[in-house]
Wavefront OBJ file of the C-alpha trace (Angstrom):
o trace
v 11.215 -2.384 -37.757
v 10.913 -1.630 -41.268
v 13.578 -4.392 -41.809
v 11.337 -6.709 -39.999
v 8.077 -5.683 -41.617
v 10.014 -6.476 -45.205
v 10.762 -10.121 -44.201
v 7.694 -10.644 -43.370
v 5.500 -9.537 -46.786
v 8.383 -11.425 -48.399
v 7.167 -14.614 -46.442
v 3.884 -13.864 -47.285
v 4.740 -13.214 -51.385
v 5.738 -17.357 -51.261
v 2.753 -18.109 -49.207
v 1.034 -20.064 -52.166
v 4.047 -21.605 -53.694
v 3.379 -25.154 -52.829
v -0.445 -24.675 -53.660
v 0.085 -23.533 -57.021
v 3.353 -25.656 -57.595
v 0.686 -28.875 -58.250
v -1.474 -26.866 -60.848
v -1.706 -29.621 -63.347
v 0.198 -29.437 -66.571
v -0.039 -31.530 -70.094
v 3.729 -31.824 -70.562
v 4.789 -34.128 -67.986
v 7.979 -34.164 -66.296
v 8.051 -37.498 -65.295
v 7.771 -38.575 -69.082
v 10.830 -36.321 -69.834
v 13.890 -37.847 -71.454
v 15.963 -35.193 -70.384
v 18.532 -35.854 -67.554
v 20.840 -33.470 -66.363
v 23.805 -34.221 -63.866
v 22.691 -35.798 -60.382
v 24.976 -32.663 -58.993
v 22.832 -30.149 -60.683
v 19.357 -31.568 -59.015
v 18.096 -29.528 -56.512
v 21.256 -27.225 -56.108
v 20.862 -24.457 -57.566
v 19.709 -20.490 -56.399
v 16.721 -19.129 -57.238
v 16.775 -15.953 -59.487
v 14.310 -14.130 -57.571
v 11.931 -13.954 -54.542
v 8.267 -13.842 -55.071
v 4.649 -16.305 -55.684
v 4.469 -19.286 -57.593
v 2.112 -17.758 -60.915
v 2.750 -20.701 -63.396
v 4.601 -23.937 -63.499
v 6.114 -25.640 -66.370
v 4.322 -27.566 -69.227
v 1.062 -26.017 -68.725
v -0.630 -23.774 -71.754
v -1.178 -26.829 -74.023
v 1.934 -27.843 -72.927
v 3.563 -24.874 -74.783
v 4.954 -23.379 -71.415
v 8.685 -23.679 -71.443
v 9.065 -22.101 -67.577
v 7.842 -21.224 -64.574
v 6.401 -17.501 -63.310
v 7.300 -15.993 -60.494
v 5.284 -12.812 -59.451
v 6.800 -10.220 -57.835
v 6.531 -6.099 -57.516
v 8.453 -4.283 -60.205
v 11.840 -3.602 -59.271
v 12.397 -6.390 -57.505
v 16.242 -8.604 -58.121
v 16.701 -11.152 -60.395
v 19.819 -12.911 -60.287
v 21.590 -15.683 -62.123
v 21.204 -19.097 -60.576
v 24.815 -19.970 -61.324
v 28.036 -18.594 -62.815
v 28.132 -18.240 -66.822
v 28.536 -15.696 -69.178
v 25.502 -13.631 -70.622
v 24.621 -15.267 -74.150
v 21.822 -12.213 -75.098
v 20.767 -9.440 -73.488
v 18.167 -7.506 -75.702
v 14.495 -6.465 -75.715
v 12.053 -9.162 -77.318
v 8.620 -8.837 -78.363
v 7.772 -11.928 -76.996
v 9.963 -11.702 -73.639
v 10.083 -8.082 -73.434
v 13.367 -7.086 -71.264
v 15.485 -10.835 -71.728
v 18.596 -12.037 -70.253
v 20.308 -15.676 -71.844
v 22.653 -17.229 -69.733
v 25.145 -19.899 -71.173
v 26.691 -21.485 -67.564
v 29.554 -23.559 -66.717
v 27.396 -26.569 -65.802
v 26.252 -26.766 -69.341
v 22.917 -25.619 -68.481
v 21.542 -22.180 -70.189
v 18.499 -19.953 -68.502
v 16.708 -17.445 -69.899
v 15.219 -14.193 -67.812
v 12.208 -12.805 -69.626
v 9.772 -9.836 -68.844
v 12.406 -7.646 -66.631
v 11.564 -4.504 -65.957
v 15.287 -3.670 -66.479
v 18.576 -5.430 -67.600
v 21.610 -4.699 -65.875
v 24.245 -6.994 -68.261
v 25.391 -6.898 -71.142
v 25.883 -9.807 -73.752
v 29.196 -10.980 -73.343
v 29.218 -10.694 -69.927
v 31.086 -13.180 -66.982
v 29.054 -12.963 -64.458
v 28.798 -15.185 -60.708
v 25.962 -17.237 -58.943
v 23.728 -14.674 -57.200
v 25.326 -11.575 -59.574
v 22.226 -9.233 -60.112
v 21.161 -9.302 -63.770
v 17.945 -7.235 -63.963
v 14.981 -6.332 -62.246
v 11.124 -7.942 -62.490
v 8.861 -6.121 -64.448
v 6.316 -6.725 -67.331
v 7.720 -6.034 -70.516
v 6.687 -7.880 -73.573
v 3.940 -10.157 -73.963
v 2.568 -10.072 -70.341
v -0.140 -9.493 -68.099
v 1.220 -8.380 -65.206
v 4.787 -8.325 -63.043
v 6.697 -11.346 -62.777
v 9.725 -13.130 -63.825
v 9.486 -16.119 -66.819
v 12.136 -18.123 -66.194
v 13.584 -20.775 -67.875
v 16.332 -23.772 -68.213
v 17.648 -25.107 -70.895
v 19.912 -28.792 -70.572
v 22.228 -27.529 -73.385
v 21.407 -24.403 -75.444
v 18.242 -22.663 -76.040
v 16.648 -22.800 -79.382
v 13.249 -21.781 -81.404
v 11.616 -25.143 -80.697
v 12.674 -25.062 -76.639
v 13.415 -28.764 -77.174
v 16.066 -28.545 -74.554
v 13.549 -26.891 -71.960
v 13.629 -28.901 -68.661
v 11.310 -28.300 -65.647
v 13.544 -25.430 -63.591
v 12.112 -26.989 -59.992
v 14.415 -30.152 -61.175
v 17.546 -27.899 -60.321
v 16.053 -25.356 -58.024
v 16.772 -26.295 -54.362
v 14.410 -26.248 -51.741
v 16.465 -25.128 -48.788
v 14.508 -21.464 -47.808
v 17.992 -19.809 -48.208
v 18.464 -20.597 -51.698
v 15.372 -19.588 -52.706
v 15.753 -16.344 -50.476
v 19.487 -15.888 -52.448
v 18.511 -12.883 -54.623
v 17.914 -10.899 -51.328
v 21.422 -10.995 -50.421
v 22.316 -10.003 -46.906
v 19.006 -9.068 -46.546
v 17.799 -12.611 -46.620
v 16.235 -13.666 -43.258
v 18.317 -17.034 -43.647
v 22.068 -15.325 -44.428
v 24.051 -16.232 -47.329
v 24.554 -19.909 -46.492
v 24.207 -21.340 -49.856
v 27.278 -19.323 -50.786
v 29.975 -21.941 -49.110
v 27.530 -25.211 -49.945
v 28.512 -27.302 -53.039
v 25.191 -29.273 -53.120
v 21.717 -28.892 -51.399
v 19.561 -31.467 -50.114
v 16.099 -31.110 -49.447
v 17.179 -31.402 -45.312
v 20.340 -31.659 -43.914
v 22.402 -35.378 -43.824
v 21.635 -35.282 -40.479
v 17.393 -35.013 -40.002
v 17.401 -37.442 -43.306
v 18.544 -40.427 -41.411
v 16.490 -39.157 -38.081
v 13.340 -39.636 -40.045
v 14.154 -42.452 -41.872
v 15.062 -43.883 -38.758
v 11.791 -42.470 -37.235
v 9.720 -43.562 -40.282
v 11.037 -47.264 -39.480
v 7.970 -48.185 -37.915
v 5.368 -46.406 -39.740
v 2.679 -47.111 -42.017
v 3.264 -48.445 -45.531
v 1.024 -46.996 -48.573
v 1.482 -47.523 -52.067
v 1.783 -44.387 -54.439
v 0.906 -44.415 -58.728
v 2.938 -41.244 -60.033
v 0.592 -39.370 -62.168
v 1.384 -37.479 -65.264
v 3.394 -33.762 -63.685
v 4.513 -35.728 -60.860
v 8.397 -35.491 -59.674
v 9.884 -36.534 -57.302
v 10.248 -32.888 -55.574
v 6.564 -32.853 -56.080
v 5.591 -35.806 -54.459
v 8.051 -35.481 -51.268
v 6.509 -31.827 -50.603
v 2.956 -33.424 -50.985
v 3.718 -36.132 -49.087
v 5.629 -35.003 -46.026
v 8.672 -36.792 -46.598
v 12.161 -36.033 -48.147
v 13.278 -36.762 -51.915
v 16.499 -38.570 -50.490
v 13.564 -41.173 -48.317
v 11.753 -41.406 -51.719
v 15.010 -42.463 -53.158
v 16.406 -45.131 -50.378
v 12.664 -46.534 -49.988
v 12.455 -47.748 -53.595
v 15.580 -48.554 -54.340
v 16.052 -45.454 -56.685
v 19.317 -44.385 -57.720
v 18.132 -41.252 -59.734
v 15.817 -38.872 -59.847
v 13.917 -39.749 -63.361
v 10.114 -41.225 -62.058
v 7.806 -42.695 -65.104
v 4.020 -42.237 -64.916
v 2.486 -45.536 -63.258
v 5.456 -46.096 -61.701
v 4.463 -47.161 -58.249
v 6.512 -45.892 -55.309
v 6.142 -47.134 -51.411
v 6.005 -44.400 -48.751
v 6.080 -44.556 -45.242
v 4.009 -42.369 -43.152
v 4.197 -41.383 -39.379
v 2.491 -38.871 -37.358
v 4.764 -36.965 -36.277
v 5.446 -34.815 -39.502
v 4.104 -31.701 -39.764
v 3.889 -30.145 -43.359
v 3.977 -26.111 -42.569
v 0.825 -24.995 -44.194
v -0.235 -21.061 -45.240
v -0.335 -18.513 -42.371
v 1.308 -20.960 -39.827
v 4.161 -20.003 -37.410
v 6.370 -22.103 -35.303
v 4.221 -20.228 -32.533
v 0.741 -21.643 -33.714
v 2.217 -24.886 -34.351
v 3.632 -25.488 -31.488
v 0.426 -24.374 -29.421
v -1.614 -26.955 -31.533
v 0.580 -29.911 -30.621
v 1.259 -28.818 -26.787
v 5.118 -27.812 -27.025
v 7.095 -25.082 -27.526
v 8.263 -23.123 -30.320
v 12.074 -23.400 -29.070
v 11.653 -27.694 -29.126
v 10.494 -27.834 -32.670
v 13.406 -25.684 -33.535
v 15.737 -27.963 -31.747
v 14.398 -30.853 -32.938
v 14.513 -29.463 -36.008
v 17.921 -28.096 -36.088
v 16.252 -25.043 -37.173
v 18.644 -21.990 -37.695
v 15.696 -19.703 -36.344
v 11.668 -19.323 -36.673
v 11.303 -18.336 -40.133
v 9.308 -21.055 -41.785
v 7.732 -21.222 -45.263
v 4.870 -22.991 -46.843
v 5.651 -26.356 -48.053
v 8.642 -26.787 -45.238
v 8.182 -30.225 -43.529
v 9.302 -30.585 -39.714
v 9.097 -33.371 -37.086
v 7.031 -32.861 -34.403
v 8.158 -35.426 -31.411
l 1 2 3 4 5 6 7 8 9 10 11 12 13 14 15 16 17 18 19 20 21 22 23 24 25 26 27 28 29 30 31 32 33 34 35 36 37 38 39 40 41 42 43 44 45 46 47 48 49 50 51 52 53 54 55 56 57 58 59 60 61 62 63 64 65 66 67 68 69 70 71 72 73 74 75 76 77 78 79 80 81 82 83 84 85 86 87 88 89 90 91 92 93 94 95 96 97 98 99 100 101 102 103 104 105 106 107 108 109 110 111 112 113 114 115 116 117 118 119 120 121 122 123 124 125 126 127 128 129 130 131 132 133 134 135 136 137 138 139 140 141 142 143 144 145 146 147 148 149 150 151 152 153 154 155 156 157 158 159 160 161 162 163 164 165 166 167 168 169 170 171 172 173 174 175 176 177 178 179 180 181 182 183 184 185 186 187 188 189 190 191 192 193 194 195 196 197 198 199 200 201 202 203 204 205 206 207 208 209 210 211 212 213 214 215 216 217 218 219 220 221 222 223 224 225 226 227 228 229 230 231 232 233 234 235 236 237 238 239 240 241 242 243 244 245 246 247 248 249 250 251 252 253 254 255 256 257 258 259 260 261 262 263 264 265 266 267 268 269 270 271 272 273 274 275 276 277 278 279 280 281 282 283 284 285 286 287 288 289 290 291 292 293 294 295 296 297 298 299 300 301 302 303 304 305 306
């Protein structure tokens, strides 16, 4: 029971994630020049489980990371295998983990409560390297985290938006739990993560075949993560729709997306249980048509309703 009743206030900690994912920013990551491997997009852990505070480029554009709130104590983990570049106690980041990794990327780990590496340190994806807290300059409990493409310096000139490597799939961003994740440690024998599985990409692209055609401007903060959550639709139907080959989007580009009804964008507070009721089918058809490995659903998650 108290298992259960765990999973669920963790469900309800992301419950504003995609809400607060679109708060709009001044740096723009569509304008970005920075490119990192088409490997590293979306495939990648996340270093800790808790609410969307702050997204990247906002603060006069001086905001090198996104903040993740969470209750003090809580894991933080690396998001991929490395070896700890700095481990010390900032004035600035308080409690602050550096981590140079193997992909060439480097991510930093500010305001934790506690550190539990050293510098110097190998450590593996999903290795627990501190705890959340609020040292530092901060207002409250939460995890700054950052990504550098190459090595971080004073200016942050390297600082790329971490949702451009962070995966979407709900077990990867539940990986920090560890075998307590509701969704099972997946993600551990995955090379790269797609936004759905091969397999419900080409059944709504195939679905989507006869839909409705609008026209889309990308906006200054837009990505292509961004749009496909806001939309309804995947990154990888983005992608084969406009003939992109990438994932860099330019402001005033202008991208075609299809639409159909039957794709339901999980909203705050839903369940498989309520949705299901409101569209006259059960909970156990949307999770086969779905290929859903069980009911846990998050905010954000897009499924086809047939």
């Amino acid at each position: 029971m108290v298992d259960f009743i765990k999973r669920i206030c963790i469900a309800l900690a992301l419950a504003t994630f995609l809400g607060l994912l679109f708060i709009s920013t001044t740096t723009s990551f569509a304008e970005t020049k920075e490119v990192v491997p088409e490997e590293l997009v979306e495939s990648l852990i996340w270093p800790t489980v808790g609410e969307i505070t702050d997204t990247y480029g906002t603060r006069w554009g001086k905001h090198y990371g996104i903040d993740i709130a969470a209750p003090e104590g809580t894991t933080v983990v690396t998001i991929a295998d490395g070896i700890v570049s700095r481990s010390y106690y900032s004035d600035t980041y308080g409690n602050v983990v550096f981590v140079e990794h193997d992909n060439g990327l480097e991510t930093v780990y500010a305001h934790l409560h506690k550190r539990k590496v050293e510098e110097g340190q190998a450590i593996t994806e999903g290795e627990k390297i501190g705890t959340v807290g609020t040292t530092g300059r901060s207002s409250g409990n939460h995890l700054h985290f950052e990504v550098h493409n190459g090595n971080w310096n004073i200016e942050k000139s390297e600082s790329i938006d971490p949702f451009l490597v962070l995966s979407q799939e709900p077990e990867y961003m539940y990986a920090s739990l560890g075998e307590d994740s509701p969704y099972g440690q997946d993600w551990k024998q995955r090379e790269i993560v797609s936004v759905m599985s091969p397999e419900r990409d080409e059944t709504l692209i195939h679905n989507r075949s006869n839909g409705e055609t609008i026209e889309v401007t990308v906006q200054a903060g837009d990505t292509l993560w961004s749009l496909a959550s806001k939309l309804g639709v995947s990154v990888n139907e983005l992608k084969e729709w406009n003939g992109l080959t990438g994932d860099v989007i330019k402001v005033d580009d202008v991208l075609v997306v299809v639409q159909m009804e039957n794709v339901h964008i999980i909203q705050s507070g839903e369940t498989l249980t309520s949705i299901a009721t409101n569209y006259g089918i059960t909970a156990k058809e949307i999770i086969e048509q779905n290929q859903l490995e069980s009911d846990m659903i998050v905010p954000g998650q897009t499924i086809v309703i047939n």
